[in-house]
DRENTOR-453025 format. One line per 2 residues: number of its first residue (from 1); their letters; for each residue z, x, y of C-alpha. Coordinates in nm, 4 decimals. Each point is the difference from the previous one (the first is absolute). Example, Ala and Ser with C-alpha at 12.3 -4.5 7.8 and 13.67 -1.06 7.14 Angstrom:
REM DRENTOR-453025
1> AS> 0.7800,1.2300,-0.4500  -0.0660,0.1370,0.3440
END
This chain:
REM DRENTOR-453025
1> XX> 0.3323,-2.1855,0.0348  -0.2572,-0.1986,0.1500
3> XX> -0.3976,0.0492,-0.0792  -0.0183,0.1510,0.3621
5> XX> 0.2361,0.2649,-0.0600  -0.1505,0.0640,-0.3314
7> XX> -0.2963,0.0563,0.1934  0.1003,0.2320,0.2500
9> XX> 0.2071,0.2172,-0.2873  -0.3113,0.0838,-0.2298
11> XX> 0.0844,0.2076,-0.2673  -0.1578,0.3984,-0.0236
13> XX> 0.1390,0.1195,-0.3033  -0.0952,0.2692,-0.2045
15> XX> -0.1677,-0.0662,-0.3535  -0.0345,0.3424,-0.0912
17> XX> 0.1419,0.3601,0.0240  -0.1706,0.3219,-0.1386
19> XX> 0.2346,0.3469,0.0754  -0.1160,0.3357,-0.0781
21> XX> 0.1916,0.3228,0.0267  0.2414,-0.2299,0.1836
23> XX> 0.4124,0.1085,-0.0368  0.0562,-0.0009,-0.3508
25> XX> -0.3281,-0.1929,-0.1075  -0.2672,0.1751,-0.1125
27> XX> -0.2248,-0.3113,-0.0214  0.0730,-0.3409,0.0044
29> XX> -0.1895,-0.3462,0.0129  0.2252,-0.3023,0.0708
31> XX> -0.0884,-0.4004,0.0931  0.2323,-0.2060,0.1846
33> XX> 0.0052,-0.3666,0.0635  0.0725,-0.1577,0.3336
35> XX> 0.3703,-0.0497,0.0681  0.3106,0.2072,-0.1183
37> XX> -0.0134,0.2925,-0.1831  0.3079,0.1141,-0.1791
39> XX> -0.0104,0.3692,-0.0734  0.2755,0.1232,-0.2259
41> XX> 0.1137,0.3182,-0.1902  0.2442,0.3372,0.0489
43> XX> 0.0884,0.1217,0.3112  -0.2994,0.3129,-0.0213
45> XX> -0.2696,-0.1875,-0.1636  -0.2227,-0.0676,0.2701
47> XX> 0.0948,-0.2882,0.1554  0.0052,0.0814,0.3668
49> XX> -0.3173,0.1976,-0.0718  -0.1856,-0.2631,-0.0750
51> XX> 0.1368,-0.1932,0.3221  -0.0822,0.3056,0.1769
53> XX> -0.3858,0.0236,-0.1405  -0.0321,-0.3996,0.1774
55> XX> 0.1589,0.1220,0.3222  -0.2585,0.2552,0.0270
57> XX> -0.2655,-0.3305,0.0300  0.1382,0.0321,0.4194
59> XX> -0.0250,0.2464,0.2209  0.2459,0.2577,-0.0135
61> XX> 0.2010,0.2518,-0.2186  0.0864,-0.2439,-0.2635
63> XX> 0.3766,-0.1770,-0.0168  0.1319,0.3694,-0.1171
65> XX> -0.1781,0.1828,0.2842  -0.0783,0.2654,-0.2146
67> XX> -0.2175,0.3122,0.0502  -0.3579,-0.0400,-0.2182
69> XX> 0.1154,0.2755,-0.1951  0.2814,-0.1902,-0.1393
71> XX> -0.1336,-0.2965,-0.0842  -0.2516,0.1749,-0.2561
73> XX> 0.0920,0.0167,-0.3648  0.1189,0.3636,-0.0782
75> XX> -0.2644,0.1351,-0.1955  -0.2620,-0.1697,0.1433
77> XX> -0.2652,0.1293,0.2003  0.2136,-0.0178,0.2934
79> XX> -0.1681,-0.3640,0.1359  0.0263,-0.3765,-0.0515
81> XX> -0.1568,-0.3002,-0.0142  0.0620,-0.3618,-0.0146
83> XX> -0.2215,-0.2954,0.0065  0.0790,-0.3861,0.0705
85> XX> -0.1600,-0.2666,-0.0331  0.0518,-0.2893,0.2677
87> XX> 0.0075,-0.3872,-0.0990  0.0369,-0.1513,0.3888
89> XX> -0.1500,-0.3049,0.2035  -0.3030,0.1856,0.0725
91> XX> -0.0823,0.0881,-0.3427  0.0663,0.2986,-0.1950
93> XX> -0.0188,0.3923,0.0831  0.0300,0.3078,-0.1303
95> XX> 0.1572,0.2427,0.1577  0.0818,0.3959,-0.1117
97> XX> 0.2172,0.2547,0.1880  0.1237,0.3258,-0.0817
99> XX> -0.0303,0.3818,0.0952  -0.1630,0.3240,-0.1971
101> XX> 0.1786,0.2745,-0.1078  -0.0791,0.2036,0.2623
103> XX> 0.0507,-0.2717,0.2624  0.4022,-0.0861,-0.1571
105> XX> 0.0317,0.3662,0.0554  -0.0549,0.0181,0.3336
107> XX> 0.1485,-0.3219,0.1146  -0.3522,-0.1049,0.0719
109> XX> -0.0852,-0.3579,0.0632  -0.0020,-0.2553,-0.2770
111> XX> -0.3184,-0.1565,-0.0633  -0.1096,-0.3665,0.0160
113> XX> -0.2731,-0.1953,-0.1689  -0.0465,-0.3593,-0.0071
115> XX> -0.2700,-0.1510,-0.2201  -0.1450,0.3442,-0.0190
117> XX> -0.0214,0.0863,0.2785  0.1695,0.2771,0.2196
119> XX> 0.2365,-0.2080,0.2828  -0.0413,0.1197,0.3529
121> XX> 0.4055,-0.0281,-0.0295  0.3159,-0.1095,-0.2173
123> XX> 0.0409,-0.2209,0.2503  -0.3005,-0.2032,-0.1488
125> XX> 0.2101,-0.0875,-0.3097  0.1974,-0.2379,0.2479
127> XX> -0.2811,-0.2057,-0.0152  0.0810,-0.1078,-0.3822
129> XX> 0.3168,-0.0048,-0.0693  0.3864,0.1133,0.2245
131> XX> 0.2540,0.1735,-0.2458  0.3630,0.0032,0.1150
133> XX> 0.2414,0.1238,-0.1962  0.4147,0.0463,-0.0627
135> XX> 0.1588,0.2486,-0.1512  0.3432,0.1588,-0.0917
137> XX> -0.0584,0.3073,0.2717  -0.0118,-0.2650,0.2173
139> XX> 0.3673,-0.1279,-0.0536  0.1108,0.2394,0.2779
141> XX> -0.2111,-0.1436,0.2472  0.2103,-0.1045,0.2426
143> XX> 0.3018,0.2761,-0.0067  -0.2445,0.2151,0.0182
145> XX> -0.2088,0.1933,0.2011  -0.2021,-0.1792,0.2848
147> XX> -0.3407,0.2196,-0.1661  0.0165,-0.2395,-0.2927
149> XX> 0.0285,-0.3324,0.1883  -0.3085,0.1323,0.2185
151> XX> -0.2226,0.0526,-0.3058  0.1239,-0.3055,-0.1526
153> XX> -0.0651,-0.2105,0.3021  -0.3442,0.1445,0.0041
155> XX> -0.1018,-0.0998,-0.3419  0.1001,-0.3680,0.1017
157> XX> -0.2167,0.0403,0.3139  -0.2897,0.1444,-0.2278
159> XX> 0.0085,-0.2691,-0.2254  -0.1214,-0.2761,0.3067
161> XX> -0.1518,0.2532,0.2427  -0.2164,0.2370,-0.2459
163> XX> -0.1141,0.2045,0.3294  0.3486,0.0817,0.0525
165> XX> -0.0363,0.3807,-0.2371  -0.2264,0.1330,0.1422
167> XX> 0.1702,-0.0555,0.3449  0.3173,0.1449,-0.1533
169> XX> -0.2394,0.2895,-0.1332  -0.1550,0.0978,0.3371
171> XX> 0.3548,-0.0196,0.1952  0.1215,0.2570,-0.2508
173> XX> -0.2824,0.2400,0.0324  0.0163,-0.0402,0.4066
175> XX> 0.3898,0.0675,-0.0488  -0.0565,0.3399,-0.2124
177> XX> -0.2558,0.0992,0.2556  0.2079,-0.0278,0.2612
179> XX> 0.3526,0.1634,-0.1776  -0.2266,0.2786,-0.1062
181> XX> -0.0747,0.0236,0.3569  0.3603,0.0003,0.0917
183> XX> 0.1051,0.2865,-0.2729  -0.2811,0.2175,0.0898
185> XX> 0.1244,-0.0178,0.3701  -0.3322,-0.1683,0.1683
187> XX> -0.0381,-0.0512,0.3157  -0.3721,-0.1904,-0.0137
189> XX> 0.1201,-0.2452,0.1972  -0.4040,-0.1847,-0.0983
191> XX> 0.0479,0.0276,-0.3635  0.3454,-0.1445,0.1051
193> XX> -0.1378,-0.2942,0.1343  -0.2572,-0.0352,-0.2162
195> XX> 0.2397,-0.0395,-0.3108  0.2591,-0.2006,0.2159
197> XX> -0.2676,-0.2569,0.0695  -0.0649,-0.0153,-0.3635
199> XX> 0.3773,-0.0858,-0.0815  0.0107,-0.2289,0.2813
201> XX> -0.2641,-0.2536,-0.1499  0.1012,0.0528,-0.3856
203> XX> 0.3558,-0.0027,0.0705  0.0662,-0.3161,0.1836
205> XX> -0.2676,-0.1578,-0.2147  0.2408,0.0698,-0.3015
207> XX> 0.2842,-0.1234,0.1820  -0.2382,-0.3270,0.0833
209> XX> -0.0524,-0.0854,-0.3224  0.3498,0.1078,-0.1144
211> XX> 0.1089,-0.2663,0.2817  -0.2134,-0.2738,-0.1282
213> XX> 0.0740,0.0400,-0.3819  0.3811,-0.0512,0.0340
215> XX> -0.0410,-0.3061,0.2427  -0.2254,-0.0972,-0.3086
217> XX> 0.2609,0.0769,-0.2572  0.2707,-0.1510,0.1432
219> XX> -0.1645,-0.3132,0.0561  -0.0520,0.0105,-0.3310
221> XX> 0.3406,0.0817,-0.1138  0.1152,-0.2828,0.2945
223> XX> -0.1753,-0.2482,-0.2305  0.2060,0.0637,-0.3173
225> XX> 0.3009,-0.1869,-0.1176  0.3571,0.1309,0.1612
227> XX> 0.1896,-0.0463,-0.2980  -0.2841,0.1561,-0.2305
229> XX> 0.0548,0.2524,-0.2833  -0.1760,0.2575,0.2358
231> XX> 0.2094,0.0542,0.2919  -0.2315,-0.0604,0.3425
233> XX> -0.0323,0.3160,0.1755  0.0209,0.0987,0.3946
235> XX> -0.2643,0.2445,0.0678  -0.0658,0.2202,0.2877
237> XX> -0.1578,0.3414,0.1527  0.1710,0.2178,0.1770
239> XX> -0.2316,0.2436,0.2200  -0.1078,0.0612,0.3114
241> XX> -0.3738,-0.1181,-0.0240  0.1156,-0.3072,-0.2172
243> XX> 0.2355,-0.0924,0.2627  -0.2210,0.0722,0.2952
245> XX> -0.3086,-0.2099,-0.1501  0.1849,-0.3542,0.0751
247> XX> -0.0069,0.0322,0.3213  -0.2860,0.1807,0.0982
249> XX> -0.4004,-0.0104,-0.0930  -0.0798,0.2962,-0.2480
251> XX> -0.1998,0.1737,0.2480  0.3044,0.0819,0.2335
253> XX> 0.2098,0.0943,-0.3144  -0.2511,0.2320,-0.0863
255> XX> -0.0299,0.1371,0.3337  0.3728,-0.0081,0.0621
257> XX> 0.0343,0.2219,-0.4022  -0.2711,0.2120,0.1014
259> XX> 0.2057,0.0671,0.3432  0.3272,0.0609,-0.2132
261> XX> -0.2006,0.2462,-0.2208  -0.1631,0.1986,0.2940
263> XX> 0.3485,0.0317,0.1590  0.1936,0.1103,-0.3242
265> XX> -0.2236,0.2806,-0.0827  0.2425,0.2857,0.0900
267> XX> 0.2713,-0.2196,-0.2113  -0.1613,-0.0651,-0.2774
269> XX> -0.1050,0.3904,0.0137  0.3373,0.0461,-0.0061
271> XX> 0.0716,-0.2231,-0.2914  -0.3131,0.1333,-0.1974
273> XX> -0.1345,-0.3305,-0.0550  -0.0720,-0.3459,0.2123
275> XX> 0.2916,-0.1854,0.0357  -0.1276,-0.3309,0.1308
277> XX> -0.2329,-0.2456,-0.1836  -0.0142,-0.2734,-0.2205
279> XX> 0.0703,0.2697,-0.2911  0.3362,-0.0518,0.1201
281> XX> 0.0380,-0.3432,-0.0504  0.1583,-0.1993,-0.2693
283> XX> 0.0930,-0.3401,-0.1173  0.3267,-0.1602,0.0444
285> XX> 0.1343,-0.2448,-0.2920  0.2863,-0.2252,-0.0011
287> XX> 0.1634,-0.2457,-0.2439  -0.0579,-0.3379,0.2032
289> XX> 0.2918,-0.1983,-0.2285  0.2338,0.2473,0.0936
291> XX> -0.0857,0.1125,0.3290  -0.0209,0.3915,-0.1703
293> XX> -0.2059,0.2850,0.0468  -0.1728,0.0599,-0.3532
295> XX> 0.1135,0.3435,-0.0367  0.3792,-0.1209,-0.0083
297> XX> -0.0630,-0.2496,-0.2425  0.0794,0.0199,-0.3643
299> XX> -0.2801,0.2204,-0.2660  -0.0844,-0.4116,-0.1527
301> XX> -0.0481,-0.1589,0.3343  -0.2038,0.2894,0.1400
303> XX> -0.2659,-0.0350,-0.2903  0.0064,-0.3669,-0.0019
305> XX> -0.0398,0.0536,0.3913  -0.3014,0.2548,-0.0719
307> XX> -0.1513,-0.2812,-0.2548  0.0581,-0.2605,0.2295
309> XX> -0.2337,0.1883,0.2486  -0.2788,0.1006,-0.2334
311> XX> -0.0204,-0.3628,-0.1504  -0.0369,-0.1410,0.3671
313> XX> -0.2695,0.2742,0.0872  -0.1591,-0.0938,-0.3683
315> XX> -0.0256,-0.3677,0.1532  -0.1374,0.1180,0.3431
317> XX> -0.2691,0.2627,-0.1047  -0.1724,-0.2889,-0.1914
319> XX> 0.0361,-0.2483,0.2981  -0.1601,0.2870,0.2041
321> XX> -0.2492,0.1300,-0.2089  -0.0373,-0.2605,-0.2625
323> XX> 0.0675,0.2593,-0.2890  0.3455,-0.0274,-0.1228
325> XX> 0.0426,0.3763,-0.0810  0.0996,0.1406,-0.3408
327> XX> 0.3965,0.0881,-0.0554  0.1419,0.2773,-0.1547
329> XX> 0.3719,-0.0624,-0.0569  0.1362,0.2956,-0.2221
331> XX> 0.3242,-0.0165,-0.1275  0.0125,-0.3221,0.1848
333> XX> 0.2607,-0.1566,-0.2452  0.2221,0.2106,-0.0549
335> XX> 0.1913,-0.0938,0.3215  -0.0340,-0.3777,0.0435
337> XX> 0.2575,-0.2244,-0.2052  -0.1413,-0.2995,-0.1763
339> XX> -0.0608,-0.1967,0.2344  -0.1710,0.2284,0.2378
341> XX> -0.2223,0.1064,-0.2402  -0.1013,-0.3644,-0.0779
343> XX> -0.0335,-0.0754,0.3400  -0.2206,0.3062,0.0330
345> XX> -0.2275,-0.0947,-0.2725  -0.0535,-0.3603,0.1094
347> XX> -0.0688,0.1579,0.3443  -0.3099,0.2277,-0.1180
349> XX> -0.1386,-0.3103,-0.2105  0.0053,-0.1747,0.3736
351> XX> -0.1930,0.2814,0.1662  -0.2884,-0.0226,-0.2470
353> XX> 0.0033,0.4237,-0.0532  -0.0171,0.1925,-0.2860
355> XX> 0.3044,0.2161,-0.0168  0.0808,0.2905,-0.2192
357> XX> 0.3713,0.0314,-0.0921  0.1646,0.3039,-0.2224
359> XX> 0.3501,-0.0324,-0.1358  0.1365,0.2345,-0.2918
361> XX> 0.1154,-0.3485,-0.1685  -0.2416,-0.2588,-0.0390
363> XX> 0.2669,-0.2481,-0.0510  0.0706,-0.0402,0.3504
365> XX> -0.3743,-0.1179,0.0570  0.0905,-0.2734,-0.2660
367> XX> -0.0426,-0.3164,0.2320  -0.3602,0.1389,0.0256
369> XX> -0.1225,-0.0647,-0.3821  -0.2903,-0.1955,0.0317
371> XX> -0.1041,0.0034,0.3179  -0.0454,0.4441,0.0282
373> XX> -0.1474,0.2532,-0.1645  0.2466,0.2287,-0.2217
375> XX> -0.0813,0.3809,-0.0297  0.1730,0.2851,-0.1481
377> XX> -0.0679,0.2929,0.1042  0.1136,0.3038,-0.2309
379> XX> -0.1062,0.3934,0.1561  -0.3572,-0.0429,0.0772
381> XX> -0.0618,-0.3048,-0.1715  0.0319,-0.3814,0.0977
383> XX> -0.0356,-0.3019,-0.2632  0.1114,-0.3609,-0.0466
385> XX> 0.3876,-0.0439,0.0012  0.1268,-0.1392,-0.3317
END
């Protein structure tokens, strides 16, 4: 890699993790170096916990997209908290997240502090580090239901467009305001507008940046090797305002979807919820080398498919944002042969990120001795492999 690229793909790792009353850890203090982390141990020990405690560092639910209540340690006081500090090309931070006991059980909102202080948002976390991560629910991806490729895609677009949550947030609200307008048999044809104006502007701005991040990605993915252990992906969206939005300035999509809403009122009242929108979407994926729409292809290619695209979007977020974000890969060995897993590993050195692996055998991190950090961890506690 040349010093330029090194440049633009700054490292934001985390040097240190603190959990309390998080899954099965009551408290727990842990440093990390920059780089890979290998996290070993039983399937139940706490692996994907720990993976889970980093993903709540982003926006969001977490990579299980549990409720609060659940992610609490049972016989705790019902919350959790977690504190990180940041090494990254602005210098370091400390950030702390987490929810009361009260607050986890009521679903209330998780709160953010970052040197201290409260955040006006999650989203402000964006501004330190991006955490994408991989995981074996994920392995269904692409047979499955077109719900999971939408959330997917929108972690990818959240990881270069950190505005793009909140968007997502205020689409859903307008949407429930509107379908509990339909079930309760409204006829307020103002608060109709009103709402449908609201969905207009969020929704095609989610499809906009939807739009841009796969032209993004598969540039990207266009610039990797054909014959590479990764298989290069062809990625789409399928959906009306996607489609729409190449031909046409967003401000006559949006007047065109806020049209289509107005007119499908007494449909959609029908149906019991709004049938048109970008909630509809979802992203189409095809094996390029053989000319094969993912979800036909075998359970190997379809991860190596799945890693292929996260590597790529690895690559892009730090050309974009110039913070190569942090990778959580669990049970990422498991399904790679030798080779792949090789490949893999010289791959993450490449992209400068620190990356936290689990794997119930440690063996098949071998390649890695010397140049990752080894941890076992062992139900609720985490120490030095070997």
């Amino acid at each position: 890699m040349t010093a330029d690229a090194k440049q633009l793909r700054q490292q934001s790792y985390i040097s240190k993790l603190t959990l309390t009353n998080f899954r099965n850890y009551a408290t727990l203090s842990l440093e990390f170096a920059p780089g890979a982390v290998v996290l070993s141990g039983d399937n139940g020990a706490g692996k994907t916990n720990l993976l889970e405690a980093i993903s709540f560092l982003t926006p969001g639910r977490g990579l299980r997209r549990a409720p609060y209540a659940d992610v609490a340690r049972e016989g705790g006081d019902g919350g959790f908290a977690l504190h990180a500090r940041i090494e990254g090309p602005e210098g370091q931070v400390e950030i702390g997240t987490g929810v009361s006991g009260g607050d986890a059980a009521g679903e209330g909102g998780r709160r953010v502090r970052i040197n201290g202080a409260p955040a006006r948002s999650a989203e402000d976390m964006l501004e330190w580090l991006r955490v994408v991560w991989l995981t074996p629910a994920m392995d269904g991806l692409f047979p499955g239901p077109a719900a999971d490729r939408r959330r997917f895609l929108d972690r990818l677009v959240l990881a270069i467009d950190p505005g793009h949550g909140q968007r997502a947030l205020d689409y859903e609200k307008a949407m429930r305001g509107r379908n509990r307008l339909l079930t309760e048999g409204s006829r307020d044809g103002a608060w109709f507008d009103a709402i449908e104006t609201q969905m207009a502007e969020t929704g095609v701005a989610i499809a906009a940046a939807r739009v841009e991040l796969v032209r993004l990605l598969a540039a990207m993915i266009d610039r990797l090797p054909g014959s590479g252990p990764f298989p290069q992906a062809d990625i789409s969206l399928a959906g009306d305002l996607e489609g729409e939005l190449g031909g046409a300035p967003a401000v006559d999509v949006e007047e065109r979807y806020r049209a289509t809403l107005a007119n499908g009122r007494e449909r959609d009242r029908a149906a019991g919820r709004t049938l048109d929108g970008p909630h509809r979407s979802d992203l189409i994926v095809r094996h390029r080398p053989k000319s094969m729409p993912a979800e036909l292809c075998s359970t190997g290619e379809q991860k190596a498919l799945l890693v292929g695209i996260v590597l790529s979007h690895a690559r892009l977020t730090g050309e974009m944002s110039g913070l190569t974000p942090i990778l959580l890969l669990d049970e990422i060995a498991a399904h790679l042969d030798a080779g792949r897993r090789a490949a893999l590993f010289s791959i993450l050195e490449e992209l400068n990120c620190q990356a936290f692996m689990t794997g119930t055998d440690a063996a098949l991190f071998s390649s890695l001795q010397g140049r990752a950090q080894f941890l076992t961890v062992d139900h609720g506690s985490v120490g030095p492999t070997g």
